[in-house]
N, C-alpha and C positions, 0 to 999 in steps of 0.2 A: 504493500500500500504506500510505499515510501516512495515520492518524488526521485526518478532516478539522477537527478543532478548530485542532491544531497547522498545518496549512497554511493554515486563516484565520489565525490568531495570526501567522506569519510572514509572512502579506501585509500584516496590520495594523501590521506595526513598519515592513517595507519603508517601505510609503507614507508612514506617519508620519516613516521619518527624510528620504525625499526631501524631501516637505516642508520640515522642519526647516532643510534644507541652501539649498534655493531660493527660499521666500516672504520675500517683501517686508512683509509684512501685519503688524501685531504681532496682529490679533485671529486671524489663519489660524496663527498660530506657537504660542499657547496651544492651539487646537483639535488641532494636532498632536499639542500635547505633552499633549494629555488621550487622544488615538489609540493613546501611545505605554506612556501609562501602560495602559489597556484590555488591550492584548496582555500585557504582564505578567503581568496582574491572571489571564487565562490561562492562562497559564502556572503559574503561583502554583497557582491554584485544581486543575487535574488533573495537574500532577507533585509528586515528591517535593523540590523545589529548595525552598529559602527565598527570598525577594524579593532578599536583597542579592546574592545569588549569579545571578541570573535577571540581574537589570541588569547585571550585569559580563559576562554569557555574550553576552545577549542581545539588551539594550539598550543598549551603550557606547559604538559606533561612532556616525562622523560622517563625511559625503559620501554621494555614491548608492551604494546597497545595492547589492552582488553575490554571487552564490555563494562559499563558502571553496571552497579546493582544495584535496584530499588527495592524497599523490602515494603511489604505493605500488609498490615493489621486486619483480617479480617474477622469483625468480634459481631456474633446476632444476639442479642436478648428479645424474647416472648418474639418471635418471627422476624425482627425487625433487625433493622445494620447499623452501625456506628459510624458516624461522618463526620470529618470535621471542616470548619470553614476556612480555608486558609486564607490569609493577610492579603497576599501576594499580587490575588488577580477575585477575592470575593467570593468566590464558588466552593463549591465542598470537593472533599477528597474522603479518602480511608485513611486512618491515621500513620505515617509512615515515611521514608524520605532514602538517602544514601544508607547503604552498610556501612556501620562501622568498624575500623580496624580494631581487634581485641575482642569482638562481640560473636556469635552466631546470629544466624541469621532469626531462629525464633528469639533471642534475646534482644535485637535489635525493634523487633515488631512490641515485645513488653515493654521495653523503655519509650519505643515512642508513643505507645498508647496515652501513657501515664502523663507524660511530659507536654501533649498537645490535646489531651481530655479530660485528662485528669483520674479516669479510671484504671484500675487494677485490674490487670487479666493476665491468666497461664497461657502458653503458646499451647497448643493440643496436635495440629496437623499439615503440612503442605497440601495446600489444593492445586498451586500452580506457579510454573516458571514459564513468562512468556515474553517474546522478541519484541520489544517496544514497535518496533520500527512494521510487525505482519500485522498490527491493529490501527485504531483509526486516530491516533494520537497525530496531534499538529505535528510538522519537522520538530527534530531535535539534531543539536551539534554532536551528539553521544550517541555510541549503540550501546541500546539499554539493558538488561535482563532484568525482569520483571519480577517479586519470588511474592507470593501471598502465602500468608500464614493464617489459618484459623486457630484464632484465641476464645478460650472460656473468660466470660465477664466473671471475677469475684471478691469487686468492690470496688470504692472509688468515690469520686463525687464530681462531679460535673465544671469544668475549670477551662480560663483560658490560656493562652502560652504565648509567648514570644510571636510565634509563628502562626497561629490561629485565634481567632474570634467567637468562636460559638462553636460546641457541638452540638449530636443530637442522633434519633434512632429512628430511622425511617425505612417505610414500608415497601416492596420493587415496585407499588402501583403508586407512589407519589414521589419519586427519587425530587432531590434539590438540585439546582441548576450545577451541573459536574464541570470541577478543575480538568479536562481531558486532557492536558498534557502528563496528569497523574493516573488517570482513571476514565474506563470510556462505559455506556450504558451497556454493551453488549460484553465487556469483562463483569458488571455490575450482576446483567441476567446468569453468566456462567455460574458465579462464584453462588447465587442460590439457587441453582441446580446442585452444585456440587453440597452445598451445606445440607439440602433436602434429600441427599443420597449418601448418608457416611458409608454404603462397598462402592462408590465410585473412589476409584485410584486419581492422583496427580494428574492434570493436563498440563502439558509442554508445548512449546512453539506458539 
């Protein structure tokens, strides 16, 4: 579903920064780093981002390129989902953001419960690891991996964070206006499919 300019452009920074990371060459380490400006230059050219902001998204890292991981909270109480509204752009999400280094990945889904809802909940299950880029998410300068975790609610209290404004537990027949660059309706329908089937295994891709 990804715009093919944007998945050349992130193969062209990939290769440029392996590159970067492994040639010996001084004339192969200039041709990278004119590789790596090109993809920018992409970037640049068919989004809304300015250049200084592109290179800090985009092109900052060093070592071999891999996917970011998003971990994402998924907690139902009495039928219903947990949302939260983030700051950012207004819209709700499922509580959740980057892996952190030092964390698992259900460890990273409890802390961000707690720290953006305010609630308390155990990690219980993988329902899903999916390709940011095969869903209907805006472009992104990242390829993403998506990991949903179903969490048990058990306790908490209703709070705002840094990062969010309001949560709250809503039903698949009144969703709130969805952050899509974090969550899309048709991941939304999946994940209660899967909740309303615990012998349904992990969906991938």
């Amino acid at each position: 579903m990804e715009e093919k300019w944007l998945t050349w452009a992130k193969q062209i920074q990939s290769i440029a920064q392996a590159g970067l990371t492994y040639t010996q060459d001084n004339y192969d380490y200039e041709r990278y780093i004119e590789l790596r400006q090109l993809s920018t230059k992409m970037m640049e050219t068919y989004t809304d981002y300015e250049m200084k902001t592109i290179q800090q998204l985009f092109a900052n890292e060093t070592g071999y390129q891999t996917p970011k991981v998003d971990v994402r909270a998924v907690v139902f109480h009495e039928g219903k989902l947990l949302f939260v509204k983030e700051k950012a752009d207004g819209k709700w999400s499922l509580p959740g953001g980057w892996g952190d280094v030092g964390f698992t990945p259900g460890e990273v889904a409890v802390k961000e419960v707690q720290e953006e809802s305010g609630y308390v909940v155990k990690a219980r299950r993988l329902l899903a690891v999916l390709d940011h880029q095969k869903h209907p998410h805006p472009p992104s300068p990242y390829h993403i991996y998506k990991v949903m975790i179903e969490c048990e609610l058990i306790g908490g209290n209703a709070a705002e964070s840094i990062e969010t404004s309001d949560c709250g537990f809503f039903a698949q027949n009144e969703l709130p206006p969805l952050s899509t660059g974090r969550i899309t309706e048709s991941q939304i329908e999946m994940l209660f499919v899967l909740h309303n089937d615990p012998a349904l295994g992990p969906v991938f891709d």
